[in-house]
C-alpha positions as CSV (number, residue, x, y, z in Angstrom):
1,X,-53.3,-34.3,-78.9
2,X,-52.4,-37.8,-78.0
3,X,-51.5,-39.5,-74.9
4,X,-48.4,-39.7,-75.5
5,X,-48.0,-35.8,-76.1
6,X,-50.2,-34.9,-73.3
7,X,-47.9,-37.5,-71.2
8,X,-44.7,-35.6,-72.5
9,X,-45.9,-32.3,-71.6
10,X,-47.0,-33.1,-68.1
11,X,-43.8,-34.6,-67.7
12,X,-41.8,-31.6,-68.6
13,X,-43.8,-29.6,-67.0
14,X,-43.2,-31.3,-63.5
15,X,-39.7,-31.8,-64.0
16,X,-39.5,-27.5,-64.1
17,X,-41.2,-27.5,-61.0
18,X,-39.0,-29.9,-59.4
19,X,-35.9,-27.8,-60.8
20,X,-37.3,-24.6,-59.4
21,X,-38.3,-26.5,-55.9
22,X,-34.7,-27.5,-55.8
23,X,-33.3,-24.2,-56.9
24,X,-35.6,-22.9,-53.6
25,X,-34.4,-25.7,-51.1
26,X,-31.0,-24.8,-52.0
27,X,-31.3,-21.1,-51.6
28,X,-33.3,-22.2,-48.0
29,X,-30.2,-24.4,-47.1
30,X,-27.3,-22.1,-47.9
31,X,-29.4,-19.2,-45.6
32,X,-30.2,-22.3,-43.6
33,X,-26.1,-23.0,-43.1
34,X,-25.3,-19.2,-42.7
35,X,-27.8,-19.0,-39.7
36,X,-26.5,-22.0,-38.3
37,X,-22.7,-21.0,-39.0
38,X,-24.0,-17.3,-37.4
39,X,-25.1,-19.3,-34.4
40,X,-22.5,-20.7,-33.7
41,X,-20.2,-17.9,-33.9
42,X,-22.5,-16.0,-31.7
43,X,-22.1,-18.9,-29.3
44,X,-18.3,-19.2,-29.1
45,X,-18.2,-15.3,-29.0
46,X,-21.1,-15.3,-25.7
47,X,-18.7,-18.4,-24.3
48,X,-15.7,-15.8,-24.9
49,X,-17.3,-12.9,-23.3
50,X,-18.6,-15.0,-20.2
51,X,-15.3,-15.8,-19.7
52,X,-13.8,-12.4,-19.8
53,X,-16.3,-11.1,-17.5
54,X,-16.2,-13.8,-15.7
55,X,-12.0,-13.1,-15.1
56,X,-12.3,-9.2,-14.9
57,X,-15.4,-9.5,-12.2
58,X,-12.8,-12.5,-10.6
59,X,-10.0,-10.1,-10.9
60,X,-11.7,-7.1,-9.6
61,X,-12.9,-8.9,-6.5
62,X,-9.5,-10.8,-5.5
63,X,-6.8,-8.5,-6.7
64,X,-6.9,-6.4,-3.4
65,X,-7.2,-9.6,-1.8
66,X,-3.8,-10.6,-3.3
67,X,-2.0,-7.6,-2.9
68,X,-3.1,-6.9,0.8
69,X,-1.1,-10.5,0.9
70,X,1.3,-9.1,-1.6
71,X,1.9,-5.8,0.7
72,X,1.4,-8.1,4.7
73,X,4.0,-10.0,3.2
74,X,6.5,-8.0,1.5
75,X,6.7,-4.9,3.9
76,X,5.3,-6.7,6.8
77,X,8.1,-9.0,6.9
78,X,10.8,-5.9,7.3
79,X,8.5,-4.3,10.1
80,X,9.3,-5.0,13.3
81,X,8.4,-4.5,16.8
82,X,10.7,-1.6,18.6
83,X,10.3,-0.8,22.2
84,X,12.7,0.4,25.3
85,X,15.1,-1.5,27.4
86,X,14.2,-2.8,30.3
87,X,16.2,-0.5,32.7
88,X,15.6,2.2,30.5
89,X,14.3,5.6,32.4
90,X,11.1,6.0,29.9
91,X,9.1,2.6,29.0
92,X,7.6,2.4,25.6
93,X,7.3,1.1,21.7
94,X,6.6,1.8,18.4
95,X,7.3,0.2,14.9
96,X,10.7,-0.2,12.9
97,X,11.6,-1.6,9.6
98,X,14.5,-2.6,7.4
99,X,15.4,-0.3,4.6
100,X,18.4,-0.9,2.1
101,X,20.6,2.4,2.1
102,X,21.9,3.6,-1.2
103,X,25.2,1.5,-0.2
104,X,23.1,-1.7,-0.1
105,X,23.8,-1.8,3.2
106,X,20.4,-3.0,5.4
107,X,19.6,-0.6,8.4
108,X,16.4,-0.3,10.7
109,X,15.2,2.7,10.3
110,X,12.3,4.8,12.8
111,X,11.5,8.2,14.7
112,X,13.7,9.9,16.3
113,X,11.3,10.0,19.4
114,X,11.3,6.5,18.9
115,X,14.9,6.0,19.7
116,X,14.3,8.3,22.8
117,X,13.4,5.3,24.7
118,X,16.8,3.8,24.4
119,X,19.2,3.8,27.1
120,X,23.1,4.6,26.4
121,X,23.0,4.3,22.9
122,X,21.1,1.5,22.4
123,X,17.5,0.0,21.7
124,X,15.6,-3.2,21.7
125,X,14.5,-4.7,18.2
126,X,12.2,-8.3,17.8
127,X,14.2,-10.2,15.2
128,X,10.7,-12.0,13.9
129,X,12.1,-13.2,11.2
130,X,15.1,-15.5,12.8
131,X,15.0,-16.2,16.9
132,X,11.9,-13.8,17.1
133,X,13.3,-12.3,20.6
134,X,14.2,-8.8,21.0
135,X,17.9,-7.9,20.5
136,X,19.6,-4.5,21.6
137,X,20.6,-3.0,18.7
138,X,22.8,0.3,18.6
139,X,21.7,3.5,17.5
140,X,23.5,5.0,14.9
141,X,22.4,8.3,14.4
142,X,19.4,11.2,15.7
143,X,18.2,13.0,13.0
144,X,15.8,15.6,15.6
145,X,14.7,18.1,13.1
146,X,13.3,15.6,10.5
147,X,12.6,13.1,13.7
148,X,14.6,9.9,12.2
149,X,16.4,7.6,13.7
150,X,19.1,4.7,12.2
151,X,19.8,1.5,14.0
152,X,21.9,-1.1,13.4
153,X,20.5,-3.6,11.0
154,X,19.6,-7.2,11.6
155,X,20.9,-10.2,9.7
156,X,18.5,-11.8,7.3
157,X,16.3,-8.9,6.1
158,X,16.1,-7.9,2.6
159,X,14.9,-4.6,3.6
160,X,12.7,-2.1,1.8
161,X,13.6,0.1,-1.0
162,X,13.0,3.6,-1.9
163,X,10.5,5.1,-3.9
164,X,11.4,7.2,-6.5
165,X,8.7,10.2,-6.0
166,X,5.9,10.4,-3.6
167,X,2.9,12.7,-4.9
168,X,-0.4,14.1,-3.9
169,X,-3.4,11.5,-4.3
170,X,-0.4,8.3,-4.2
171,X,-2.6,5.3,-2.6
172,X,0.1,4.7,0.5
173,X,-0.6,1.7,2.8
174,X,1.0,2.3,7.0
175,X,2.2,-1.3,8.4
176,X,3.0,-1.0,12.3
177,X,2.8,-1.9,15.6
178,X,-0.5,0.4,17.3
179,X,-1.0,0.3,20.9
180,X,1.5,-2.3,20.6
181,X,-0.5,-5.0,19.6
182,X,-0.1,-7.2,16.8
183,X,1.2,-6.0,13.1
184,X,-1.7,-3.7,11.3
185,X,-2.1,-2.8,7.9
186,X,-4.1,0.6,7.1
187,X,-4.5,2.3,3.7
188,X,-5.5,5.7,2.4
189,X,-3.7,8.7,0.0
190,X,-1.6,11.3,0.8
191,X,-3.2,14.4,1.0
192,X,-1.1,17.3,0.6
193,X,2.7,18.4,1.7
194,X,2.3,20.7,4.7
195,X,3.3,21.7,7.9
196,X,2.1,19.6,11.4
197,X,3.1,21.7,14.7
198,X,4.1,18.6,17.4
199,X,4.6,18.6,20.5
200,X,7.5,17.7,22.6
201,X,6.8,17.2,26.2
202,X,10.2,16.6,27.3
203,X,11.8,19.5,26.0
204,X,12.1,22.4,29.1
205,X,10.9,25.5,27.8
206,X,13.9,27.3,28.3
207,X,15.1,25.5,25.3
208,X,12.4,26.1,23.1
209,X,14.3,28.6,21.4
210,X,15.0,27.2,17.7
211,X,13.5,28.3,14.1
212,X,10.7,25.7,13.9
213,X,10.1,25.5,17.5
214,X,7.5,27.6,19.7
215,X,5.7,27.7,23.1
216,X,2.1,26.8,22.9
217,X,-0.4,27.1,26.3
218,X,-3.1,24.3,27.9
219,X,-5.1,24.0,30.4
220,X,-5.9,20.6,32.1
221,X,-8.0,20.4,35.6
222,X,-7.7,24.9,35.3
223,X,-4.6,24.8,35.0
224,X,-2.4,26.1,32.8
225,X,1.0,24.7,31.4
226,X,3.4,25.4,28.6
227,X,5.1,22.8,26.3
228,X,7.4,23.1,23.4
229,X,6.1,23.0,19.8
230,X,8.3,21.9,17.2
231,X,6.6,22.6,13.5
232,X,8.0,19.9,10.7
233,X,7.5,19.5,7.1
234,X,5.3,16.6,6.2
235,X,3.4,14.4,4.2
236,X,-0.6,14.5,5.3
237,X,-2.7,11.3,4.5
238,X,-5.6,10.0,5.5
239,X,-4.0,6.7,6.5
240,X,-5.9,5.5,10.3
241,X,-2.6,5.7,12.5
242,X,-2.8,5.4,16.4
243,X,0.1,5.6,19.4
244,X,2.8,2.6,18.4
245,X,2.4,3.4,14.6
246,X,5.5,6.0,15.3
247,X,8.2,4.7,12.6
248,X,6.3,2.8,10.7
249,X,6.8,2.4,6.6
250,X,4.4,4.5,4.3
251,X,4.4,2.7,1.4
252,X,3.2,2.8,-2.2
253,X,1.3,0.4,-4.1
254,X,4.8,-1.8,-5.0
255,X,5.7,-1.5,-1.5
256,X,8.1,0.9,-1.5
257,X,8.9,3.5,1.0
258,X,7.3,6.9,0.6
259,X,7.7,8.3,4.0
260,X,7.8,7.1,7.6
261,X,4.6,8.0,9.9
262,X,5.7,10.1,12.9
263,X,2.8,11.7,14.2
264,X,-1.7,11.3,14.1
265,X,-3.9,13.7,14.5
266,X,-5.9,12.9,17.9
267,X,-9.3,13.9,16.2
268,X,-9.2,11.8,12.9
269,X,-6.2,9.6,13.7
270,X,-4.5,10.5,10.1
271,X,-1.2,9.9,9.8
272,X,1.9,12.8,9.2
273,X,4.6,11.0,8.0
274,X,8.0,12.2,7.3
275,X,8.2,13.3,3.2
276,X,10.7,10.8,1.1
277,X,12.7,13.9,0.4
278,X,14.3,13.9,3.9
279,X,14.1,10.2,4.2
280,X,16.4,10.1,1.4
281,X,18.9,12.9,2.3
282,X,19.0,11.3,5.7
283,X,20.3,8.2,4.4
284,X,22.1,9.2,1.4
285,X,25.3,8.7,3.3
286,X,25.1,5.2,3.7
């Protein structure tokens, strides 16, 4: 074979192996650009999820943050400080709040035991929201059995609505006035519909005498006493309630009223409050 045969054939023979190295580099690059395309899309997706969790662990750690604000603000601003005239023959307070009556019509609403510190037909009520001085405010009507109590309204107020249903395990928040300090917030569930037996130390116990009412015995320093017990339906939660939390909203998570608080158990300090049921036939006249 000549040279220029051999020359040929050396020739052709590298030119395959260039066409086949190509052929490989190609098939590297394409895999090359699919990793690199894969990459990436793993990147954006990472940058994606980071940023949901990132919002969800936000939104889990501020939310009750922003409705505790949501709920201070919303009922807070229709709770108000309630408390006995002057001159009045029993000194004492406890917490009110604006509620819109089927009507429309704005009222303040509390306990009927509340309203017990009045004198002749009338109570005193902080406007906080206008002049932030305590006004007398008439009392319209004593609901005893169900211990409510309406009061004229105040100007202003858009006043709290109704739930529709209150059930067992609702999350409930209780804003008030305790020990007559400063406006509280406490939260818990309702626990049950029952019964709570309370006591009225007022009552003489020759009038002890109705259906949900019986004589229960003490003894303080040896000696023994008798007071009235009055037994009432009621809502049980384990919302922390104390002394000056009588009247105050229990409301659900939209800040709507579910019952009113009316009594705490002196061991656990869990509210009773009054069931919506009666808080709604109570008011369904106005």
């Amino acid at each position: 074979m000549d040279f220029k045969k051999r020359i040929k054939k050396a020739k052709t023979k590298l030119l395959k192996k260039l066409a086949k190295a190509k052929n490989h580099l190609e098939d590297q690059m394409y895999y090359l650009d699919n990793f690199i395309d894969s990459c990436r899309n793993i990147v954006k997706l990472t940058a994606k999820l980071t940023i949901v969790i990132s919002c969800v662990l936000l939104t889990s750690f501020t939310a009750p943050v922003f409705h505790a604000l949501y709920i201070e603000n919303r009922v807070g601003s229709n709770t108000l400080y309630i408390r006995s005239p002057e001159k009045a023959k029993i000194q004492g307070s406890g917490t009110a709040f604006e509620v819109k009556a089927p009507s429309g019509k704005i009222y303040t609403l509390t306990n009927a035991h509340v309203c017990a510190l009045g004198k002749d037909g009338v109570i005193m009520v902080q406007d906080k929201l206008n002049s932030g001085r305590l006004l007398p405010k008439r009392i319209i009507e004593v609901y005893k059995e169900n211990d409510l109590c309406l009061v004229e309204g105040l100007e202003g107020y858009s006043g709290l609505e109704l739930a529709n249903n209150a059930e067992v395990g609702d999350m409930v928040w209780a804003i008030g006035y305790p020990l007559g300090e400063g406006l509280n917030i406490s939260n818990g569930r309702i626990k049950e519909f029952g019964k709570v037996d309370v006591v009225d130390p007022e009552m003489d116990i020759k009038d002890c005498t109705g259906p949900e009412m019986h004589v229960e015995q003490y003894q303080l320093l040896f000696m023994d006493f008798e007071v009235c017990a009055i037994t009432r339906q009621a809502e049980e939660t384990d919302v922390p309630t104390y002394p000056g939390n009588s009247g105050s909203p229990l409301v659900n998570y939209y800040g709507n009223i579910e019952g009113v608080i009316f009594a705490s158990n002196g061991d656990t300090h869990w509210g009773s409050s009054v069931p919506l049921t009666d808080v709604k036939k109570f008011l369904q006249p106005y």
